[in-house]
N, C-alpha and C positions, 0 to 999 in steps of 0.2 A: 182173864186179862183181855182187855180189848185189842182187838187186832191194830197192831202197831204201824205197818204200813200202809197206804193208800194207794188208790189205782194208780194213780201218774207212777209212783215208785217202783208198783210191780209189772207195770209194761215195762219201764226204764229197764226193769231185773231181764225181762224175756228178751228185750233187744241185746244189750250191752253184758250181758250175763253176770254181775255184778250189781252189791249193793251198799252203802258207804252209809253207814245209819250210826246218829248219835245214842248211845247209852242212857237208862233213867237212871246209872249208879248214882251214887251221892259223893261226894268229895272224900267223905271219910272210908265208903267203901271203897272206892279207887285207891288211897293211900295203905288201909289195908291189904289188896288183890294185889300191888306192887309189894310191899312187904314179903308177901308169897311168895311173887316170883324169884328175887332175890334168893330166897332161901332154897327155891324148890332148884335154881338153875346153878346153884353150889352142889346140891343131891348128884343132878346128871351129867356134872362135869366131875363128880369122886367118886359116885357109887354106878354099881349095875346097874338094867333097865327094870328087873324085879324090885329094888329096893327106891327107885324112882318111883314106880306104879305104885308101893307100899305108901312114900310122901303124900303121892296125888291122892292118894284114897283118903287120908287120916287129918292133911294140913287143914284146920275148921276155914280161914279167911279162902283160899283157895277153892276148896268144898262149897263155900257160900258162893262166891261168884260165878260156876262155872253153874249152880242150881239156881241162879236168876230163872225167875218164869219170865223175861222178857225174851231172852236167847230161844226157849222154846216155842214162844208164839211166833217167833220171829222165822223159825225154820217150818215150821207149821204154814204156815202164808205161802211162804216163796217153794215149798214144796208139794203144796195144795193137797196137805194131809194132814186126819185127825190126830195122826201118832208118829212122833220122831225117835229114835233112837239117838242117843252119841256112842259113837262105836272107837274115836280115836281122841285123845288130849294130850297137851305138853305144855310146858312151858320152854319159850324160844330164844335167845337173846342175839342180836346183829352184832358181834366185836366192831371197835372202831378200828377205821383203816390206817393207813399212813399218812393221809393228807395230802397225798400227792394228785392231781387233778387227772384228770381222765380223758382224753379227745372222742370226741363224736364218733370215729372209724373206730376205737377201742372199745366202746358202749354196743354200736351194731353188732360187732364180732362177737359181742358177751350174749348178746340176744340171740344171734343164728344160733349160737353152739347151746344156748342154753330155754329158749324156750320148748315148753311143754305142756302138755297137759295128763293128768292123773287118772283119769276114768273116762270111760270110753261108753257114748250115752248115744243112741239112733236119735231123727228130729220127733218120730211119734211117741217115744220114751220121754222124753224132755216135755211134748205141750200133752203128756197126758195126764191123768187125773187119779190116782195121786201120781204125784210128776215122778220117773224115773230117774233118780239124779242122784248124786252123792253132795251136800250140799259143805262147804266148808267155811269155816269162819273163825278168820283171826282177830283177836280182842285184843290192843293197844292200851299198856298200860303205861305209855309216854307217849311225847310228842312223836311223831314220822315225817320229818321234810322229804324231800326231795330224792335227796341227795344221800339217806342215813335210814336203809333198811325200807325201804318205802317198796313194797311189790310192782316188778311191772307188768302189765297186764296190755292184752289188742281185743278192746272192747269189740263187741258182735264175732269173732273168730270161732264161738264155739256154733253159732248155726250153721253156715259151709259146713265145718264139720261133720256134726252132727246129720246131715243132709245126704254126707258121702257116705258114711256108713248107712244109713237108710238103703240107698242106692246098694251098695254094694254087698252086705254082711247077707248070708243065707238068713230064712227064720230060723235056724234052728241058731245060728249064734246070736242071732236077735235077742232071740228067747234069755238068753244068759245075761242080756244087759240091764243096769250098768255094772258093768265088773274094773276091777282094778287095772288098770293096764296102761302104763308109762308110755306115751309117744311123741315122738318130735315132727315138725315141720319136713318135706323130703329137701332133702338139697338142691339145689338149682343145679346143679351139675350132673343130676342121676336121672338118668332115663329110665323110661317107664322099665323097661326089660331087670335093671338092675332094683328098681325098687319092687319089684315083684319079690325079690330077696328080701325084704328087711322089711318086714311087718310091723314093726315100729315105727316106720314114718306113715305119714298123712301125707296125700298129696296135696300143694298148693295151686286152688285156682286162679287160674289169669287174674282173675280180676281183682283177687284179696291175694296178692304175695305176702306172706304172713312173714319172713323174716324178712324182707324188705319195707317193712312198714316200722315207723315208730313206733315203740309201745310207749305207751302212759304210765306215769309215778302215780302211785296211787298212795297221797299226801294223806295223813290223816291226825287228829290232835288226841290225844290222850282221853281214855272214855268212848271211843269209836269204835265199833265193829265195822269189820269187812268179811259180808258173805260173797261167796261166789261159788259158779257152779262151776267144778273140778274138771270140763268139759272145755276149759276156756284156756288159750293159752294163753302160758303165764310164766315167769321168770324171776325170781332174787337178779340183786346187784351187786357187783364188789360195792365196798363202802368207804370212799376215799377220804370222808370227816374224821378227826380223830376225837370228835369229841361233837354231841347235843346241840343245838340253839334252837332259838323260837321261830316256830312256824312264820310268823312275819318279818323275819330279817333273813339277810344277803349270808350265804354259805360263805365261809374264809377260803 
């Protein structure tokens, strides 16, 4: 399959750590692949996660979509290697909120407490060859406004990052990257002496205050993928819609 993305795209990936790419599904395989989900997100809302991973395995529409050879060339590119693995799948659904609207100091607050990022990648892990990353990628099988399930994300946040680990990790825990490991933003309240404690934050520098910063809704239409490298921090939102509409009209 030819390689799907082009340079402008895959610098855009290495800045912005993120990639917003339309699907070749077809209409009817989309209506199918939602079908799936439907069915598969009744499974892990009644059944165990073995009898969940039992669904994933067996459901054919499902099965078919997640075996697109576009998704593989696609993590092939952006992870500048001849061989991907998928090591994690689900199916996810956003519940609709209450409708009740949300003020801007209520959305920051949901950001501080809630951005993170999933895997913990050095900067020479990240621009190496094959790239050092865990690459993830969520597939929209509806619309995503704004407002309704739309991930938020502080494009370029994963290079500082990844820079301070460079800086700081020994090689020998170098060596171990990327590994799985949950961390937040430090709090602006905690001094260096208490952040020594809690190995879970990242410090924020001066110049990128990561919980001080806007994150971006990362809007997307039905048939979109969203890769991104799990180094980046990123956030869900409550979802105060109680209900769908079209990516071009005004939220109620």
């Amino acid at each position: 399959m030819a390689a799907p993305l082009t340079g402008e795209q895959l610098r855009a990936f290495e800045t912005s750590g993120y990639a917003l790419l339309e699907s070749p599904l077809t209409p009817d395989q989309l209506d199918s692949a939602e079908d799936a989900f439907d069915r598969l997100i009744q499974v892990r809302q009644t059944h165990s996660q073995a009898v969940l991973s039992q669904a994933l395995a067996t459901d054919p529409p499902f099965v078919e979509l997640i075996s697109h050879p576009w998704f593989e060339s696609v993590a092939k590119q952006l992870l500048r290697s001849e061989q991907v693995r998928l090591i994690e799948l689900g199916p996810s659904q956003f519940r609709p909120g209450t409708g009740e609207s949300r003020s801007a100091e209520a959305d920051a607050a949901h950001w501080r407490s809630g951005a993170h990022l999933d895997i913990q990648v050095s900067a020479s892990g990240f621009d190496a060859t094959p790239r050092q990353d865990m690459l993830a990628c969520w597939f929209w099988v509806s619309d995503v406004p704004a407002e309704r399930g739309a991930m938020r994300i502080l494009p370029g946040s994963h290079r500082p990052i990844q820079e301070h680990f460079e800086r700081t990790l020994t090689p020998e825990h170098r060596a171990m990257l990327p590994r799985h490991q949950v961390l937040r933003p430090q709090p602006s309240d905690t001094t260096q002496e208490t952040w020594s404690n809690h190995p879970e934050y990242i410090p924020e520098p001066a110049d990128f205050p990561y919980t001080e910063c806007e994150p971006m809704p990362v809007v997307a239409k039905r048939g979109t993928a969203q890769f991104f490298t799990q180094s980046l921090l990123h956030s869900v939102r409550p979802r105060p819609a109680p209900a769908p509409w079209p990516l071009n009209a005004s939220p109620p």
